[in-house]
C-alpha atoms as an extended CHARMM CRD file, in Angstrom:
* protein
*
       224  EXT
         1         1  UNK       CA              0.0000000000        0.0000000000        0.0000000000  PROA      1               0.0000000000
         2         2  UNK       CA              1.5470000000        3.4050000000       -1.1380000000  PROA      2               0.0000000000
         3         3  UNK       CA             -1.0550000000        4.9000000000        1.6280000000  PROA      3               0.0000000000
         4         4  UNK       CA             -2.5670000000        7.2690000000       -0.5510000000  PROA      4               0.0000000000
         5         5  UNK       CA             -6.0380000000        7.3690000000        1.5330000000  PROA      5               0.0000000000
         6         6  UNK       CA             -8.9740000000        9.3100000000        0.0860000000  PROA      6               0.0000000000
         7         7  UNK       CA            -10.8410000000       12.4850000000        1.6700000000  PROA      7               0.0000000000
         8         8  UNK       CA            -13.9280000000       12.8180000000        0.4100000000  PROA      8               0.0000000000
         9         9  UNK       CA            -15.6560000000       16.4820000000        1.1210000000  PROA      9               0.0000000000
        10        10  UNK       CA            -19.0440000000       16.7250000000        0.4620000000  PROA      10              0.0000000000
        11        11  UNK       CA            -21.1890000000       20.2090000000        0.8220000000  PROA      11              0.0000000000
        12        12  UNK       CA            -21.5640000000       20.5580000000        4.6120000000  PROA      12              0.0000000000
        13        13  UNK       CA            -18.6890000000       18.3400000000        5.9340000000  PROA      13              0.0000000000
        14        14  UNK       CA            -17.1130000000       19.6230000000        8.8860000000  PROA      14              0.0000000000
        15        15  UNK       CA            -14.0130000000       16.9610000000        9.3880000000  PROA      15              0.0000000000
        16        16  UNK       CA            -12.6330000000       16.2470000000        6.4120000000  PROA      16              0.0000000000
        17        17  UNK       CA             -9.9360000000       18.6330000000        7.2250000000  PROA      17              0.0000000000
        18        18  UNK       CA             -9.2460000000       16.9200000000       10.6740000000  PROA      18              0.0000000000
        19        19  UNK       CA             -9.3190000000       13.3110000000        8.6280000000  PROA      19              0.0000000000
        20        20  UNK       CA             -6.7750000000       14.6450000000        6.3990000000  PROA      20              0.0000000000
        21        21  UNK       CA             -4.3720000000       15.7200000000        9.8390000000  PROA      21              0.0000000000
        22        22  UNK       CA             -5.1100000000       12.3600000000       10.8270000000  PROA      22              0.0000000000
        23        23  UNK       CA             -4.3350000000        9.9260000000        7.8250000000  PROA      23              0.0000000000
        24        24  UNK       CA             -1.3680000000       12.7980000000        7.7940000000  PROA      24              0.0000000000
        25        25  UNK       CA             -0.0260000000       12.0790000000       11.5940000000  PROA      25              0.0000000000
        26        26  UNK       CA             -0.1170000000        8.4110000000       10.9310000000  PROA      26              0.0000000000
        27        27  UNK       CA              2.3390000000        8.6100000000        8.2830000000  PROA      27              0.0000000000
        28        28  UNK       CA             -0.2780000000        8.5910000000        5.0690000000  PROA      28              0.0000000000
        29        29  UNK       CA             -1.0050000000       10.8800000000        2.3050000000  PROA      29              0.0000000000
        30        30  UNK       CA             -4.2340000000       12.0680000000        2.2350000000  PROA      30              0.0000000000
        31        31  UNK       CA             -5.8760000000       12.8340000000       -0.9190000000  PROA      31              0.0000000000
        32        32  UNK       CA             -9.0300000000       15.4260000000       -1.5790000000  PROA      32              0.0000000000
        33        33  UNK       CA            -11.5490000000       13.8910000000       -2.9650000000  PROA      33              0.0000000000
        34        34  UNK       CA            -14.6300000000       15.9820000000       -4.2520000000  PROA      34              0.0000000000
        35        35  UNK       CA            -18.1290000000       15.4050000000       -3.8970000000  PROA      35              0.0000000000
        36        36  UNK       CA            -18.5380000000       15.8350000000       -7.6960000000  PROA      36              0.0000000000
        37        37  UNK       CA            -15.5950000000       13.9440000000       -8.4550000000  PROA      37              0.0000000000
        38        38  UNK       CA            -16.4050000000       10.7750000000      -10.8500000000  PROA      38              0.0000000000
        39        39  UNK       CA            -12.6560000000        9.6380000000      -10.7240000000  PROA      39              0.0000000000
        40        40  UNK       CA            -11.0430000000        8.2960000000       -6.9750000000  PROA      40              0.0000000000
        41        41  UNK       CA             -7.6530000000        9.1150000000       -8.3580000000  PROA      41              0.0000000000
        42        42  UNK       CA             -5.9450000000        5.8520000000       -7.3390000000  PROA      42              0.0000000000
        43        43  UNK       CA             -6.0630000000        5.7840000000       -3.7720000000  PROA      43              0.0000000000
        44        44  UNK       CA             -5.7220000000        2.9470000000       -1.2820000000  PROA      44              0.0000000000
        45        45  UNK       CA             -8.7830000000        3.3960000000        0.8580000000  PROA      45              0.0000000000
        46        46  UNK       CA            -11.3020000000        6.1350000000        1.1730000000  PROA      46              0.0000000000
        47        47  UNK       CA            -12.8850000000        7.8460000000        4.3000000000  PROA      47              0.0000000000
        48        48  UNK       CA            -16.3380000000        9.7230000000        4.4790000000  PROA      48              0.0000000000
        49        49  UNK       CA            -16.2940000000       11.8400000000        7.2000000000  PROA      49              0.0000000000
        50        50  UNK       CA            -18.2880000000       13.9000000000        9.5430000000  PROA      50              0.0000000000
        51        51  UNK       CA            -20.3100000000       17.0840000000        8.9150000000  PROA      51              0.0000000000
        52        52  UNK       CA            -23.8300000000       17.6760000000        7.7570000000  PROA      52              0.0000000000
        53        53  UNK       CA            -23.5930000000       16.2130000000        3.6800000000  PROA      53              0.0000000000
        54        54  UNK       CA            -26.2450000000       18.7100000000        1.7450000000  PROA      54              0.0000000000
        55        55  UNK       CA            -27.6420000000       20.2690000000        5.0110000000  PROA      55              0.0000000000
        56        56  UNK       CA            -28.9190000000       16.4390000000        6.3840000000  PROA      56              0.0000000000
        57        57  UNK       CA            -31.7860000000       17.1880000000        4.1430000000  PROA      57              0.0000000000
        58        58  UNK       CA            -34.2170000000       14.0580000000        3.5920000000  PROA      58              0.0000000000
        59        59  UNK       CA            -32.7030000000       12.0430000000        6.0550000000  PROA      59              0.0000000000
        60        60  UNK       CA            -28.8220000000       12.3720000000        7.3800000000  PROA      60              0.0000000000
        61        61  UNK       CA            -26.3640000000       11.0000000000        4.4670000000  PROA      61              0.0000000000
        62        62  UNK       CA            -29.6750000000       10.2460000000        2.0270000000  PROA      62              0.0000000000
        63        63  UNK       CA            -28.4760000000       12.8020000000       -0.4000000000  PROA      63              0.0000000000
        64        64  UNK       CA            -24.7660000000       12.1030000000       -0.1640000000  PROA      64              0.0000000000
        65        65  UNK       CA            -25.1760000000        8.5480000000       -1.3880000000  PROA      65              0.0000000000
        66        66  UNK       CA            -26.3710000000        9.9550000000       -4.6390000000  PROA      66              0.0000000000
        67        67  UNK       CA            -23.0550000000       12.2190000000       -4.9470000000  PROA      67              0.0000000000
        68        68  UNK       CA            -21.3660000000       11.3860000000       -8.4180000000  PROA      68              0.0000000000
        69        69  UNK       CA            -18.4320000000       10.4870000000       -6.1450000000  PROA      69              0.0000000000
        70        70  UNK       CA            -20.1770000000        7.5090000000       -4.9590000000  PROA      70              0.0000000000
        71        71  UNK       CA            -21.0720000000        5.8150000000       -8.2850000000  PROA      71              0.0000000000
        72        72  UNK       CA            -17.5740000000        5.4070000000       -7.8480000000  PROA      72              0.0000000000
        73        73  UNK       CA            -17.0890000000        4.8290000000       -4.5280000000  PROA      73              0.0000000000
        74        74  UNK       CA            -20.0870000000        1.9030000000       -4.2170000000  PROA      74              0.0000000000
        75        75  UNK       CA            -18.3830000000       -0.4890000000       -6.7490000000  PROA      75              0.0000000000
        76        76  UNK       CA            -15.2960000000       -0.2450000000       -5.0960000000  PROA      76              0.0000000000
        77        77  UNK       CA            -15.7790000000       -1.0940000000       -1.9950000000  PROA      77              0.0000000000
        78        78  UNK       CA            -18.1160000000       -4.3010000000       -2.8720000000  PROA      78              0.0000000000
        79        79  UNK       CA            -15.0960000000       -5.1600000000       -4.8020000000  PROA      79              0.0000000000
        80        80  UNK       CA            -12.8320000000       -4.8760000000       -1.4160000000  PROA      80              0.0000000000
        81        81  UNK       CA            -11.5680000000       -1.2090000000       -1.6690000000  PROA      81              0.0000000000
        82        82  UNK       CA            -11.2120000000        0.1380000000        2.3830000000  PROA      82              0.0000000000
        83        83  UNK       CA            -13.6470000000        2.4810000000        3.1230000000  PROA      83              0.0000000000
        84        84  UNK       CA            -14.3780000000        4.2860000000        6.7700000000  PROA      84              0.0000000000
        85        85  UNK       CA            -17.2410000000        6.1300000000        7.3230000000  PROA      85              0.0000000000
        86        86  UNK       CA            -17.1130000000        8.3940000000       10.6080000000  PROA      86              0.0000000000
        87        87  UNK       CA            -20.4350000000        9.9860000000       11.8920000000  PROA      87              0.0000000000
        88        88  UNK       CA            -21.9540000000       11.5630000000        9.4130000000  PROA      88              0.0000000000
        89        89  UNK       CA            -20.0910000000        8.9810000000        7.1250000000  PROA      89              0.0000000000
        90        90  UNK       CA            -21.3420000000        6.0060000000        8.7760000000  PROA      90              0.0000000000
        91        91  UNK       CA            -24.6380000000        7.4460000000        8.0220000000  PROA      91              0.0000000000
        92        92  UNK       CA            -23.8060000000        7.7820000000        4.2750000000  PROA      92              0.0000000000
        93        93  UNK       CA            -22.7770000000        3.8110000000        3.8790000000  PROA      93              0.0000000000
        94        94  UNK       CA            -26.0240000000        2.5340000000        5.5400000000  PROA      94              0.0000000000
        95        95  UNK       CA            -27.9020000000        4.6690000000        3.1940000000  PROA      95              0.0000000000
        96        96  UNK       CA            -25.3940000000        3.4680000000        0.3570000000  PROA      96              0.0000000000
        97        97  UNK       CA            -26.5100000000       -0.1450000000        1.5960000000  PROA      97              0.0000000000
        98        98  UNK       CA            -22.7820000000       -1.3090000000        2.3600000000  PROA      98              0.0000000000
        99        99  UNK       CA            -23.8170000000       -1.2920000000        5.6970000000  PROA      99              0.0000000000
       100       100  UNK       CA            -27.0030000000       -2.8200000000        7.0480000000  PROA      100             0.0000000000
       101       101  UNK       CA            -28.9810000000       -0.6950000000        9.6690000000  PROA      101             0.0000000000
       102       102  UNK       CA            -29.3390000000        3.1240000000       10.1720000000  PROA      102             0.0000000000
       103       103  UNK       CA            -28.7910000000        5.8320000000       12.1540000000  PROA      103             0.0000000000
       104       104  UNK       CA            -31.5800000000        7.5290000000       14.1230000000  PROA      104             0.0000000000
       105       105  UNK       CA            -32.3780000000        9.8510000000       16.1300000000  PROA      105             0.0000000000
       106       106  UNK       CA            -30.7780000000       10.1050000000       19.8950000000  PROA      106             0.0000000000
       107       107  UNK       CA            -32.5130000000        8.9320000000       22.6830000000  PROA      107             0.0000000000
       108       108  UNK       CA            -33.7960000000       11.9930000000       24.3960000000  PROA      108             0.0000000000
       109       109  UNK       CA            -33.6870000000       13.9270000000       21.0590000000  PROA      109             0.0000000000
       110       110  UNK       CA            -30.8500000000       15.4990000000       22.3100000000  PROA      110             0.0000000000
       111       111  UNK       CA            -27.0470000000       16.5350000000       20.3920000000  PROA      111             0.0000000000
       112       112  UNK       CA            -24.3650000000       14.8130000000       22.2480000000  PROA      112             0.0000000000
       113       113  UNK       CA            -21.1610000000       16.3930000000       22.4520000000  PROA      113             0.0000000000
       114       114  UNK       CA            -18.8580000000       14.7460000000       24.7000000000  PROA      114             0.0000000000
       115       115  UNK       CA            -15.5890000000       12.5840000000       25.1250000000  PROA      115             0.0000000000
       116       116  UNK       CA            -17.1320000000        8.4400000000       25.3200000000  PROA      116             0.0000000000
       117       117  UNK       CA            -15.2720000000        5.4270000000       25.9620000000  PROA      117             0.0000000000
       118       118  UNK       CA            -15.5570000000        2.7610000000       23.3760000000  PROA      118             0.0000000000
       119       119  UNK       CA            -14.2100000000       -1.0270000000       23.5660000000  PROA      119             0.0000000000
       120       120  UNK       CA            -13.3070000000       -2.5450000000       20.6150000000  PROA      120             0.0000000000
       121       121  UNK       CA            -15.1880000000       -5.8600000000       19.8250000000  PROA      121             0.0000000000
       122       122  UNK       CA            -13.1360000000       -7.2850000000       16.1650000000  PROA      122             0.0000000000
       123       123  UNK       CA             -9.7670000000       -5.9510000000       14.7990000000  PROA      123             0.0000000000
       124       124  UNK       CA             -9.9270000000       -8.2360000000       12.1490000000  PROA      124             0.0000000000
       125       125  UNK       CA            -10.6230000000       -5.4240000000        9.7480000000  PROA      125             0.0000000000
       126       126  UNK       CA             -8.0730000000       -2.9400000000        7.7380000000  PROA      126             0.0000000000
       127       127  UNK       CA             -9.1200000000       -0.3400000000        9.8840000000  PROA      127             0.0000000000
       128       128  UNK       CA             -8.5210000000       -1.8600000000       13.6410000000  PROA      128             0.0000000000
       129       129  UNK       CA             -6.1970000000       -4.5060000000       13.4200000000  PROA      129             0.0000000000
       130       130  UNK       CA             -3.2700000000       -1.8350000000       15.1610000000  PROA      130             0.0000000000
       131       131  UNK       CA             -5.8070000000       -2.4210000000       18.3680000000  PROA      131             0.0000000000
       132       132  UNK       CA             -6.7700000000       -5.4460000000       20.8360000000  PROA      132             0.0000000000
       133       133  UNK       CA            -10.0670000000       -6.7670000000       21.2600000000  PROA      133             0.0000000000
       134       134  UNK       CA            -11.1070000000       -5.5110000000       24.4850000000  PROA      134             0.0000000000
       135       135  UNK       CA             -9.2750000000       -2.1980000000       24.5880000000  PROA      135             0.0000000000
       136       136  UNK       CA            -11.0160000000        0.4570000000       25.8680000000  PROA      136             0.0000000000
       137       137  UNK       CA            -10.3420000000        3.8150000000       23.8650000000  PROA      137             0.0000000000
       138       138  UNK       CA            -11.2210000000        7.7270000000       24.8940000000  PROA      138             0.0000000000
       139       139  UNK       CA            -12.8110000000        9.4780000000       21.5900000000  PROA      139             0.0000000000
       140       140  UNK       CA            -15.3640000000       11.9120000000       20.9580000000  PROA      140             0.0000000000
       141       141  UNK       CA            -19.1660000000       11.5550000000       20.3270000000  PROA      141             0.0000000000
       142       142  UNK       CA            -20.8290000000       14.5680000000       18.3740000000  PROA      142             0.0000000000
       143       143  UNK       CA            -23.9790000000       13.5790000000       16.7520000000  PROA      143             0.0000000000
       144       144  UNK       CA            -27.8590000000       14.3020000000       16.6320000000  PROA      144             0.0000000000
       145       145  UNK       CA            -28.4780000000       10.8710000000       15.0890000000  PROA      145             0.0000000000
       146       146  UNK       CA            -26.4860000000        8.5010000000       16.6350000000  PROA      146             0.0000000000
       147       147  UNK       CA            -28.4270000000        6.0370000000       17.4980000000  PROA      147             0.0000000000
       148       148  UNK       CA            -27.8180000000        2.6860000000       15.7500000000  PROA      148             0.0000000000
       149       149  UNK       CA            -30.4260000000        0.3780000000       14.5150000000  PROA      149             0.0000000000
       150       150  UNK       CA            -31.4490000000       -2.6540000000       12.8590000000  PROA      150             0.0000000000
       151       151  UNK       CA            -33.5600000000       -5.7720000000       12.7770000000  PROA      151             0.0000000000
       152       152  UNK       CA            -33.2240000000       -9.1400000000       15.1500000000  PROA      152             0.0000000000
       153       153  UNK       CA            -31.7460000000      -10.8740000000       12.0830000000  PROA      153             0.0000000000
       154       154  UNK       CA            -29.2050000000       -7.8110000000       11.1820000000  PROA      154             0.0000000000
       155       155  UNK       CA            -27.9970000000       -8.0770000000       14.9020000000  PROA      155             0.0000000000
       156       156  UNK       CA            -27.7000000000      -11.5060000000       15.2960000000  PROA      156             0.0000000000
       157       157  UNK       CA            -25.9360000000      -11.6860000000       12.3190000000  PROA      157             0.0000000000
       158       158  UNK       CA            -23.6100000000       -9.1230000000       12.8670000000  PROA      158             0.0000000000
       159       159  UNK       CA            -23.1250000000      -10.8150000000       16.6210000000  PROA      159             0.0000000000
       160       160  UNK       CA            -22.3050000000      -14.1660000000       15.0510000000  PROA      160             0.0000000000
       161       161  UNK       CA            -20.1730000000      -12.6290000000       12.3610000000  PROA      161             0.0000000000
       162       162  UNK       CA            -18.0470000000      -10.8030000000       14.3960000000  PROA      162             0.0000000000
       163       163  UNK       CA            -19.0710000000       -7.2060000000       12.7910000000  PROA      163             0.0000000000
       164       164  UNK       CA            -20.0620000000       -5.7150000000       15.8220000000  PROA      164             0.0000000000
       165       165  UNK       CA            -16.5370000000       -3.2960000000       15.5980000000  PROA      165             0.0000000000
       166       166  UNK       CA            -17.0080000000       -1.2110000000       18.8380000000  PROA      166             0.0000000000
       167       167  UNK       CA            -19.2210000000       -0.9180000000       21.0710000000  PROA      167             0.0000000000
       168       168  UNK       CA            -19.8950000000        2.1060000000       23.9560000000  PROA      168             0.0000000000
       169       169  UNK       CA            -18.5930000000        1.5490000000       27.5200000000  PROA      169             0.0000000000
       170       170  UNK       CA            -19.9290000000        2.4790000000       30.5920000000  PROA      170             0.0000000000
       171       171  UNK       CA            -23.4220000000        3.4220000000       29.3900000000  PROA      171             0.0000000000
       172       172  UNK       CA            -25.1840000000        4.2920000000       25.5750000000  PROA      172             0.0000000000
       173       173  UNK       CA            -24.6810000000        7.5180000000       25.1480000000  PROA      173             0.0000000000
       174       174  UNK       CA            -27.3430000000        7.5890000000       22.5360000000  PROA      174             0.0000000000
       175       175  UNK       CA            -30.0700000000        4.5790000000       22.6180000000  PROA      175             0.0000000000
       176       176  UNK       CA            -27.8120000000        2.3140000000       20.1960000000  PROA      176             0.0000000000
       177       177  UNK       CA            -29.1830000000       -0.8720000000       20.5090000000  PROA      177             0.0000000000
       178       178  UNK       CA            -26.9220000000       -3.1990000000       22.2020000000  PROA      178             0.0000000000
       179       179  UNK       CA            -24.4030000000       -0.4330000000       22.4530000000  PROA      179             0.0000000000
       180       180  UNK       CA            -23.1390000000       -0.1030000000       19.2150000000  PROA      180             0.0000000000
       181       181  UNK       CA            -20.6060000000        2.4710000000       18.5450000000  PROA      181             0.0000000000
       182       182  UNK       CA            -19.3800000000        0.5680000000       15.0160000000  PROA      182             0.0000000000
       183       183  UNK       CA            -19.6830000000       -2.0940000000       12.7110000000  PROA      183             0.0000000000
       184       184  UNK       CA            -18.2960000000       -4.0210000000        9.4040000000  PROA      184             0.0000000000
       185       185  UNK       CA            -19.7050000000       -5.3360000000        5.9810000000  PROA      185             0.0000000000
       186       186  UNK       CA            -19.2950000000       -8.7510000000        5.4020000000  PROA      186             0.0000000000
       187       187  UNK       CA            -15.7360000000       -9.0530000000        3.8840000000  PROA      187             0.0000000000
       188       188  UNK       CA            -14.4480000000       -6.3510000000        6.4170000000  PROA      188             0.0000000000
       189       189  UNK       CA            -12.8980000000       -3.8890000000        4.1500000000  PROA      189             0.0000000000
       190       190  UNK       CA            -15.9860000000       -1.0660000000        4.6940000000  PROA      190             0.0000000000
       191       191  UNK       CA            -16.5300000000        0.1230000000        8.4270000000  PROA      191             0.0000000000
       192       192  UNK       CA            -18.7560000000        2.5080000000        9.9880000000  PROA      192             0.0000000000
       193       193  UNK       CA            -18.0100000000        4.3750000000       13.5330000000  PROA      193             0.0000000000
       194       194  UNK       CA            -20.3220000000        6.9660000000       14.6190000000  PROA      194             0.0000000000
       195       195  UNK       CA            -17.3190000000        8.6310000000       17.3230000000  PROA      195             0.0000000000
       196       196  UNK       CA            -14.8390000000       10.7300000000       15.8160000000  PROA      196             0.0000000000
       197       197  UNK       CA            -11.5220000000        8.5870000000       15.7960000000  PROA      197             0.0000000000
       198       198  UNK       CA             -9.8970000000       11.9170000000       13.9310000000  PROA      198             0.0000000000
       199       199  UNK       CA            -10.1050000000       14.0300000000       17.4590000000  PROA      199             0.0000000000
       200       200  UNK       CA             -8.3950000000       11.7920000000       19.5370000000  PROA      200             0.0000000000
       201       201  UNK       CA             -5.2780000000       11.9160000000       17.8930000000  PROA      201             0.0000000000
       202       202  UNK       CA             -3.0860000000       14.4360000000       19.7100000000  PROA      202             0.0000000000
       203       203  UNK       CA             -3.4550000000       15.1190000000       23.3880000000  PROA      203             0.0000000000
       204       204  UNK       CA             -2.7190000000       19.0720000000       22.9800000000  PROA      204             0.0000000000
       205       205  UNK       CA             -6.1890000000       19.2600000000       20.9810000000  PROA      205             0.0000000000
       206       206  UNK       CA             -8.1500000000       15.9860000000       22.2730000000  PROA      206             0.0000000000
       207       207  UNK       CA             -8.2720000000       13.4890000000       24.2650000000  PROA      207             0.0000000000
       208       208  UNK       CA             -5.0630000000       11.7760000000       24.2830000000  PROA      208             0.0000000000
       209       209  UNK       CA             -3.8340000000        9.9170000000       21.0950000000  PROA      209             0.0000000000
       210       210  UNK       CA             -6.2890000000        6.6120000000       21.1950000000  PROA      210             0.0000000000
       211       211  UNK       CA             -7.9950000000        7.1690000000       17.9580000000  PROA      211             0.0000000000
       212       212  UNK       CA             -4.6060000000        7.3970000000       15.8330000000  PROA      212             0.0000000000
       213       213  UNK       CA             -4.4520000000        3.7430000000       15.2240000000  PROA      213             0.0000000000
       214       214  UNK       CA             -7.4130000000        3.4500000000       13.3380000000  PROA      214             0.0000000000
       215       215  UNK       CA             -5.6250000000        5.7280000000       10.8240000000  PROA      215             0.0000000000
       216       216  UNK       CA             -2.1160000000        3.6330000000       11.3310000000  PROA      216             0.0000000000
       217       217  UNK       CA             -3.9880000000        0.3800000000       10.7290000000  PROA      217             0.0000000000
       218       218  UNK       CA             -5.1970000000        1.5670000000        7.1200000000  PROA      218             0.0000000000
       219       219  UNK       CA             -1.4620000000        1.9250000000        6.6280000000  PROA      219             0.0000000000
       220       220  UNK       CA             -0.2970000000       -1.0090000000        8.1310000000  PROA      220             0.0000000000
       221       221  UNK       CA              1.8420000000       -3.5880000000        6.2770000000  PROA      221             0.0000000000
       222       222  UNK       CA             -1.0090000000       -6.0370000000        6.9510000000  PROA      222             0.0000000000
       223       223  UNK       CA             -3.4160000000       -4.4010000000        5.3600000000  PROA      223             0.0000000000
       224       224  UNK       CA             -1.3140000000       -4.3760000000        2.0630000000  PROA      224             0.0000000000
């Protein structure tokens, strides 16, 4: 992997900047990817990530999955390209269908905006296998529509599967069912986290440096 890792910015994203210091501090080389763009210029894996894509018109991430970036994008990731979708990202891959599930509406119809802990459940995917399962990791939570849902099938299958990627310690901050902070596609290569990895990265700005590794795994030699 050269670790040329794709930025997508879509109108309204607020951290594709703070993605881009992130794939940056981990040693990789991001790359600006357009909302309009129908070309992903070569890179190595892509990341969608937070903000408000077109205003969260519709329904959070339903008009972003139409972007001509994502004719692009879909294809590639069913064929294996990595793909991370943070927050508002996340959001954008269950409406894409590379996820199963969706993202609601917090419990208490309240905006969280806070440091959570997370544990992660499976590093067997490009974008965790730096971390062990079971570690606990500070990161931040900023979202409206958090909350994480699916069917009894889609959960048990994701259970049995491994998929579940992280999961909130201590207490759902937002009426996830079954506390889920993250999870996979089938083959592994697409993940969705609804905490923001990309602001735990340097302890002068966040909290402490426990998100950086999902941006070193990408670039890990095992991922190659």
């Amino acid at each position: 992997m050269t670790g040329r890792i794709g930025i997508v910015t879509f109108p309204g994203s607020l951290d594709d900047v703070d993605a881009s210091r992130a794939v940056a501090r981990a040693g990789g080389h991001p790359v600006p990817l357009w909302h309009a763009d129908r070309d992903l210029r070569g890179v190595d894996a892509v990341i969608l990530p937070g903000g408000f894509s077109y205003g969260d018109y519709l329904r959070c991430g339903a008009i972003a999955r139409f972007a001509p970036v994502m004719a692009e994008l879909i294809p590639a990731a069913r064929a294996g390209l990595p793909v991370l979708g943070i927050c508002n990202g996340f959001q954008i891959l269950c409406e894409a269908h590379l996820l199963p599930g969706a993202l609601t509406r917090n419990a208490g119809l309240r905006f969280v905006d806070r440091e959570v802990r997370i544990r992660i459940e499976a590093n067997r995917t490009p974008w965790t296998c730096r971390y062990r399962p079971g570690q606990e990791l500070t990161v931040v939570l900023k979202s409206g529509e958090g909350a994480y849902v699916a069917d009894q099938a889609t959960l048990a299958d994701l259970a049995a599967a491994g998929r579940v990627v992280a999961r909130y310690c201590g207490g759902d901050p937002n009426g996830s069912v079954d506390g889920i902070a993250g999870i996979a596609s089938a083959a592994g290569n697409v993940v969705g986290l609804m905490p923001h990895p990309e602001h735990a990265i340097d302890s002068l700005t966040g909290p402490g440096t426990d998100g950086l590794d999902f941006f070193a795994s990408i670039l890990s030699p095992a991922t190659a």
